[in-house]
C-alpha positions in Angstrom: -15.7 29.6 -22.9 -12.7 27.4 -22.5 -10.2 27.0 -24.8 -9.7 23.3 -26.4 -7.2 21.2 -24.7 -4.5 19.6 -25.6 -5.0 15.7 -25.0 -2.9 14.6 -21.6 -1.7 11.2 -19.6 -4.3 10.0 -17.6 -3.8 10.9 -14.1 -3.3 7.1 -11.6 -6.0 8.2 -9.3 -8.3 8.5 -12.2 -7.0 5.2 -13.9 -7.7 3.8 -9.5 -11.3 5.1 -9.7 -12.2 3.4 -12.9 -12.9 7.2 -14.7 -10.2 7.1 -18.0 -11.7 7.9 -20.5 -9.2 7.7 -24.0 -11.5 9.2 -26.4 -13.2 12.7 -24.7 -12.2 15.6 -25.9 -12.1 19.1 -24.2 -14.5 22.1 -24.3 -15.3 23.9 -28.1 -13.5 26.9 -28.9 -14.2 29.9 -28.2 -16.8 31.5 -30.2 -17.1 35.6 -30.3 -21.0 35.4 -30.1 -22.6 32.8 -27.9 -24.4 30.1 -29.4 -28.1 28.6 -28.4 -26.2 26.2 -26.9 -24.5 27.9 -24.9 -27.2 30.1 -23.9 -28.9 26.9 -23.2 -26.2 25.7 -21.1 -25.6 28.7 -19.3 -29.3 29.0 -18.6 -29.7 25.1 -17.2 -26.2 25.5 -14.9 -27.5 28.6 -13.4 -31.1 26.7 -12.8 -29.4 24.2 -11.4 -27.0 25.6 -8.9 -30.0 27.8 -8.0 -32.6 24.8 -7.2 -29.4 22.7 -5.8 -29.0 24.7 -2.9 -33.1 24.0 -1.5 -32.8 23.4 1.9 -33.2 19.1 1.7 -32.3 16.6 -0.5 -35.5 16.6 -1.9 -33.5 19.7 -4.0 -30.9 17.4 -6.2 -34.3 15.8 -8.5 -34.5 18.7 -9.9 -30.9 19.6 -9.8 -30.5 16.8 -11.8 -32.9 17.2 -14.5 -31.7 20.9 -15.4 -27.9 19.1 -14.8 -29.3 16.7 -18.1 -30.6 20.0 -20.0 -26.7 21.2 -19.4 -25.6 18.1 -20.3 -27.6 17.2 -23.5 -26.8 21.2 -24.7 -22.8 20.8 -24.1 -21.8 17.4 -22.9 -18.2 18.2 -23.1 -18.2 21.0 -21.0 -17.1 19.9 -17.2 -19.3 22.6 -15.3 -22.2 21.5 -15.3 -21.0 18.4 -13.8 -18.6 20.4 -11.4 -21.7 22.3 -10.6 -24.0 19.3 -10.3 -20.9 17.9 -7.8 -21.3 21.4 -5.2 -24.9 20.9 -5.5 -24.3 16.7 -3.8 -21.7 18.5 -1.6 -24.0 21.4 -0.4 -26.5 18.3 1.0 -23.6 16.2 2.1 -23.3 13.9 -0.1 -19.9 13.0 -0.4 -19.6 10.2 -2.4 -22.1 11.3 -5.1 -20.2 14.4 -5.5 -16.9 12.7 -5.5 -18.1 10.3 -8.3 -19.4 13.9 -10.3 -16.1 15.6 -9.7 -14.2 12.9 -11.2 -16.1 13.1 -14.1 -15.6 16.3 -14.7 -11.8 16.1 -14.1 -12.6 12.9 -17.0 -14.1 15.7 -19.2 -11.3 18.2 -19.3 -8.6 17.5 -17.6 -7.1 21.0 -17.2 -10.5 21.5 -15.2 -8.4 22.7 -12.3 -11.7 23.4 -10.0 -12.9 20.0 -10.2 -9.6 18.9 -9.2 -9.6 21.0 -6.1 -13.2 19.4 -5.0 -11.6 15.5 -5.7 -8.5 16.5 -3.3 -10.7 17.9 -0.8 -12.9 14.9 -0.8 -10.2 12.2 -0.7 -8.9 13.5 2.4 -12.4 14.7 3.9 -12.8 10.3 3.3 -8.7 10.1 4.7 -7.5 8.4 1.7 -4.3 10.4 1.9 -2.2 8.5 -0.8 -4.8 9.1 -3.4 -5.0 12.9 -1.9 -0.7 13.6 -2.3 -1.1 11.8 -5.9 -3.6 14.2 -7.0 -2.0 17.2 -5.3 0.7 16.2 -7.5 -1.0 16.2 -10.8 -2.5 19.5 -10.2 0.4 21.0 -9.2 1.4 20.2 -13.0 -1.4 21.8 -14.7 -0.8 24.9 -12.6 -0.4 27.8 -14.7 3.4 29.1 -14.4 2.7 32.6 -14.9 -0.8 33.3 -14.3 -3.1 36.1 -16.1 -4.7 38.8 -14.2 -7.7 36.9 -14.6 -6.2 33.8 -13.0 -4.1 35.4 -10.2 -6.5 35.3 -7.5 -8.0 31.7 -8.3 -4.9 30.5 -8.6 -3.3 31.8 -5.0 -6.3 30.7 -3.3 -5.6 27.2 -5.1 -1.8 27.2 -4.0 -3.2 28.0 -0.5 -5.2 25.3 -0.2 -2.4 22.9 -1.5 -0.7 24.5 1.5 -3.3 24.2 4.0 -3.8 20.4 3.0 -0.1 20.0 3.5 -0.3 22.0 6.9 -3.0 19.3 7.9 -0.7 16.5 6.7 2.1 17.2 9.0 0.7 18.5 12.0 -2.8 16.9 13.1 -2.2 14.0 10.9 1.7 13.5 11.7 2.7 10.1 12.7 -0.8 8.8 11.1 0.8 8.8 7.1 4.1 8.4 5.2 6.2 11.5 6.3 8.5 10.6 3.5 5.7 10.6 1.2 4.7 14.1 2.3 8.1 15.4 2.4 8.5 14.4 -1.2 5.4 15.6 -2.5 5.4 18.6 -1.3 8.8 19.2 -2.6 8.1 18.2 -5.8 4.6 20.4 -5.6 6.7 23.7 -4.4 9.5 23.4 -7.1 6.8 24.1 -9.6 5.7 27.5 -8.1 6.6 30.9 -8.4 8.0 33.0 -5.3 4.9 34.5 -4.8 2.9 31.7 -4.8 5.5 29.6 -2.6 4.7 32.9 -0.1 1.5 32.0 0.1 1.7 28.0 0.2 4.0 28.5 3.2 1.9 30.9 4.6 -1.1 29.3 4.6 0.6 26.2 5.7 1.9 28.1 9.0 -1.5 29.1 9.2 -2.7 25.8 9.8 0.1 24.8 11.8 -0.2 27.8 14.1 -4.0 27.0 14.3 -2.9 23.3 15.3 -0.5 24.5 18.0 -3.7 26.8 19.2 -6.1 23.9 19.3 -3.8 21.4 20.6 -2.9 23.9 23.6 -6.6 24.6 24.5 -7.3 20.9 24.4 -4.7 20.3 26.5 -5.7 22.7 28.8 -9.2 22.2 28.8 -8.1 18.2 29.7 -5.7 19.3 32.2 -8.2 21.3 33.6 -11.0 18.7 33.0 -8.5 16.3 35.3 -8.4 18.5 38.4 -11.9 18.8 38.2 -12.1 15.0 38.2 -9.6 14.9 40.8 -11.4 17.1 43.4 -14.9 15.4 42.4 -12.9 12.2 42.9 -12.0 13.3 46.6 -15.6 14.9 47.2 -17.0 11.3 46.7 -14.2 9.5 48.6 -15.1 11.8 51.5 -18.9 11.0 50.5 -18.6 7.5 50.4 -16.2 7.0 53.6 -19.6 8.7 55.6 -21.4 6.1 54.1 -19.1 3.2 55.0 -19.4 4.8 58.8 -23.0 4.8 58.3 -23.4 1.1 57.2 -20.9 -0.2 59.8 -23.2 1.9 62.4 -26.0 0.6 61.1 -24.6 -2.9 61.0 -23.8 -3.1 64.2 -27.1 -1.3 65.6 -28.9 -4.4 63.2 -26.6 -7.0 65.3 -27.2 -5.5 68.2 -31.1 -5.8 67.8 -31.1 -9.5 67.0 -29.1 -10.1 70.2 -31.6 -8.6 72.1 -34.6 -10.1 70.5 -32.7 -13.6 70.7 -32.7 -12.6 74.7 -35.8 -11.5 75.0 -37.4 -14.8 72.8 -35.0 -17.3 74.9 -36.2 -14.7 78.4 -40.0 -15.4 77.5 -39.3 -19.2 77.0 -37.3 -19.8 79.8 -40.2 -17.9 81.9 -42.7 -19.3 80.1 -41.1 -23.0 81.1 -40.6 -22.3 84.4 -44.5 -21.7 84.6 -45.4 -25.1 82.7 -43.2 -27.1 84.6 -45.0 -26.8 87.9 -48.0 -27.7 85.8 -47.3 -30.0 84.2 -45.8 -32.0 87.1 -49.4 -31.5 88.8 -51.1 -32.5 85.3 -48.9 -36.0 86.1 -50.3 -36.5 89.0 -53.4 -35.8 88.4 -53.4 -38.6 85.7 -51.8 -41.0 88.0 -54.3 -40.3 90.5 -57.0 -40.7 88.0 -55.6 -44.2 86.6 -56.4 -46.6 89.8 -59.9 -45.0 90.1 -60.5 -45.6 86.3 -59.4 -49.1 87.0 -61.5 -49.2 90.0 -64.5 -48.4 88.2 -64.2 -50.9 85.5 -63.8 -53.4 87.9 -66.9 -52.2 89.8 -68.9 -52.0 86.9 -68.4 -55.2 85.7 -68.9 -57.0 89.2 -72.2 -55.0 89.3 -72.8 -56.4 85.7 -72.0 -59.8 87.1 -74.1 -59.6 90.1 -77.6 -58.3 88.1 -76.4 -61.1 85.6 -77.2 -64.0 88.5 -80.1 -61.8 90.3 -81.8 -62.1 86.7 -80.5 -65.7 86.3 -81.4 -67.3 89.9 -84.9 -68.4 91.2 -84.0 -67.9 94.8 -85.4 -65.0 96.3 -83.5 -65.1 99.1 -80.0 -64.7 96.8 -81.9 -62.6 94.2 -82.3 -60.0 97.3 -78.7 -60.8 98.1 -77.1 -59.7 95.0 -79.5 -57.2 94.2 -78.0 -55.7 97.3 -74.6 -56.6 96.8 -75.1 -55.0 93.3 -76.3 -51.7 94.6 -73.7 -51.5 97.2 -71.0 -51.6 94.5 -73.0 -48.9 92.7 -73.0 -46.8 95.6 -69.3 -46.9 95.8 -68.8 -46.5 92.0 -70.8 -43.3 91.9 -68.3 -41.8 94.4 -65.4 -43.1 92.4 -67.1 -41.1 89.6 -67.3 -38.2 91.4 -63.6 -38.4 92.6 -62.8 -38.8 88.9 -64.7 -35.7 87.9 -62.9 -33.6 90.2 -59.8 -34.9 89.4 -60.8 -34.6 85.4 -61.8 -30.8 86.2 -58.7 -29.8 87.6 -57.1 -31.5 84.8 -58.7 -29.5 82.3 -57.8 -26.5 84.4 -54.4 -27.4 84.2 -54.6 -27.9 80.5 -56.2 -24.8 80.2 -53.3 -23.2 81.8 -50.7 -24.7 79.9 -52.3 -23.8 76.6 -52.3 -20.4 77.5 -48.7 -20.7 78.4 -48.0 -22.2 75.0 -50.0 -19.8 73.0 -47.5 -17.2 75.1 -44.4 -19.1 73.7 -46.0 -18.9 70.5 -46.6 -15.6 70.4 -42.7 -14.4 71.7 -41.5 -17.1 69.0 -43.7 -15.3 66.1 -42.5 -11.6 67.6 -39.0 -12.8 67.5 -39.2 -14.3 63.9 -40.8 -11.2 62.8 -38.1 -8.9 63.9 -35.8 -10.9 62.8 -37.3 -10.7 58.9 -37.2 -7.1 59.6 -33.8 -7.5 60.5 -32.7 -9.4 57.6 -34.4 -6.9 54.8 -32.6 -4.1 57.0 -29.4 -5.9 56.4 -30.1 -7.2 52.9 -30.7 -3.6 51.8 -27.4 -2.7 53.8 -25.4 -5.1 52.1 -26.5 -3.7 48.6 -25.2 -0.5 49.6 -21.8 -1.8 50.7 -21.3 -3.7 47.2 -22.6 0.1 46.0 -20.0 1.8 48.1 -17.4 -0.6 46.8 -18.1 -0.2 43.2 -17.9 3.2 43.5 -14.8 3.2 45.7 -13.1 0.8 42.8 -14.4 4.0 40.3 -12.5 6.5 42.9 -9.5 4.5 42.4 -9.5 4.7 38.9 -6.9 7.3 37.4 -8.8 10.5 36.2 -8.6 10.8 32.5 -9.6 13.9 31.6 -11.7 12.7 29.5 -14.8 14.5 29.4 -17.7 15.2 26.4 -16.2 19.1 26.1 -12.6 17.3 25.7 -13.4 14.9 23.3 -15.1 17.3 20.8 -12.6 19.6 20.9 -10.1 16.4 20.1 -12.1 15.9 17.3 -12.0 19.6 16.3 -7.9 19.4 16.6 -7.9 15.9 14.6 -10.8 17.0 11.7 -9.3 18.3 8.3 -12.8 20.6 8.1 -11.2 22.5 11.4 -8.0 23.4 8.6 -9.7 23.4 5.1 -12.8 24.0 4.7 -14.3 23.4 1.4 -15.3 27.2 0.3 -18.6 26.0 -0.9 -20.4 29.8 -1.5 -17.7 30.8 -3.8 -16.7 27.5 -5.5 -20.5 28.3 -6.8 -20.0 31.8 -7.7 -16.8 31.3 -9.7 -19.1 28.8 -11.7 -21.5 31.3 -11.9 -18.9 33.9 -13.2 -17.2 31.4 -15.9 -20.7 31.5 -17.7 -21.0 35.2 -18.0 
């Protein structure tokens, strides 16, 4: 059982959080045989730091309903919300079990354990102000000369007052108010005993050794992270300067190949001309030839028109005969200009022929050359993609190395967290509670 305290000044972080309350009083007094209430209590605490720790959150419902049997058998009494607070902190639940804590510092004041959870959690949440403020406070409610009972509670609280402090001025220097430090932690030391200022300096080497240790490794592990980068850096410089030979080889061998199927196209044609043009002169004169008799034989067929016209027209046998006769010799003579034509139409068509096959040659060289040269272009296409690639990644090469790898910045994160220097000693926060009911 606790003894009934005296009441005290509200502390300022309590007053900041909203948590004063003027009219609670402390814990009942001691009592030499224990009461159904606190059997009750006892009994609902135990239950509840028992089901609190399941392995999910699934565990704080019924946390909280044996928490409410606790409360409703001594509503005064600040462990069961202390207790209720570990049991939000063994799930992570930080700013429930802040929010708990407080209220059992609201309970009883000289609740010392409580006190220790809300400093823990105001710099686990790096409100450090709030954190030297209630450092402060608790350092006045330390006891001055402890009992044997008390002793070893009470050095381990004096070294976690020292290992916050070790945090504050090594990982977190530069980051907060060294002067506000400074002059809490003077004003937090002048209230303790030799012994315990042992320890609080101890345990703040501690953590400052341990910060030296970390920082060190970091540093080496970057350092040794940045020759790694550096030699990977040159391995790919190397890598990429074979590819730059390979595309310029490349690019040139491309060039090179449209130049000779430009040749070769313009070759074909040329040839391919030289052929026509013989044929095509002879295709010319075979039309001019072929004009005058096509003349010819209009003429002749309409004089033979004209002639059976008057045959047909005139009574006189004697002319009838005459330009019957007349008629058939133009006949005669236009069969053989027909003929002439024929030939000359034949070997026209030959000539055509010729010249179409010619063509469908020039055809064919022009559709091999555009079809290399489509090759050629997706060929160089690609190999300009993988110039802009090489450049990219030569811009990359350039870049300084950093260091700055996944190992390196965990273990940053190790050196900068204030769970690497104080961590919160969950398993026997629990079993001091457990002890204070027996």
């Amino acid at each position: 059982m606790f003894p009934r305290r005296a009441i005290l000044a509200v502390p300022l972080y309590l007053v900041v959080f909203g948590l004063a309350d003027f009219s609670l009083a402390g814990p009942a007094a001691a009592e030499d045989k224990p009461s159904a209430a606190d059997l009750a209590f006892k009994q609902a605490v135990t239950k509840l730091l028992e089901v609190g720790w399941g392995k999910d959150l699934t565990s704080l419902k019924p946390a909280g309903e044996h928490f409410q049997a606790a409360h409703g058998a001594k509503a005064m009494d600040p462990r069961a919300t202390h207790a209720f607070a570990l049991a939000h902190l063994k799930h992570r639940r930080y700013t429930d079990a802040r929010k708990l804590a407080l209220e059992a510092v609201k309970l009883d004041e000289k609740y010392l354990p409580a006190r220790d959870l809300v400093i823990w959690l105001l710099m686990l949440s790096k409100e450090h102000q709030g954190a030297l403020a209630a450092m402060n406070e608790l350092s006045q409610l330390l006891p001055e000369k402890p009992g044997a009972l008390e002793i070893d509670e009470h050095l381990d609280r004096v070294r976690f007052l020292g290992r916050v402090f070790g945090y504050l001025g090594g990982p977190m220097e530069g980051k907060i108010d060294a002067a506000l430090v400074e002059a809490t932690r003077q004003k937090i030391t002048g209230r303790l005993d030799e012994a315990a200022l042992r320890e609080f300096e101890t345990s703040l080497k501690e953590v400052d050794d341990k910060f030296t240790e970390l920082s060190l490794s970091r540093d080496q592990s970057k350092e040794d992270a940045e020759k790694a980068q550096a030699a990977a850096k040159e391995r790919q410089a190397e890598r990429l300067d074979r590819e730059k030979e390979i595309v310029n080889a490349t690019k040139e061998e491309i060039d090179a190949l449209a130049g000779k199927a430009r040749e070769a196209v313009d070759r074909a044609i040329s040839d391919l001309e030289k052929k026509a043009s013989p044929l095509e002169r002879k295709l010319q004169d075979l039309v001019a030839q072929a004009v005058p008799i096509r003349r010819r034989m209009a003429d002749l067929s309409a004089e033979i028109s004209r002639l059976l016209a008057r045959a047909d027209s005139t009574d006189d046998p004697n002319l009838k005969r005459q330009l019957r006769f007349d008629a058939d010799r133009l006949d005669f003579r236009y069969h053989q200009l027909e003929r002439e034509y024929a030939g000359l139409d034949r070997e026209a068509g030959r000539v055509k022929g010729e010249l179409a096959g010619l063509e469908q040659q020039r055809q064919a060289a022009v559709g091999r050359y555009e079809r290399e040269m489509k090759r050629l272009g997706r060929e160089a296409s690609n190999l300009r993609k993988t110039a802009s690639r090489i450049d990219r990644e030569e811009d990359k090469v350039r870049e300084p190395v950093s260091g700055n790898t996944p190992g390196v910045r965990s273990a940053s994160a190790i050196v900068r967290a204030f769970t690497t220097y104080v961590p919160f000693p969950l398993e026997r926060e629990k079993q001091r509670v457990l002890t204070s009911l027996e």
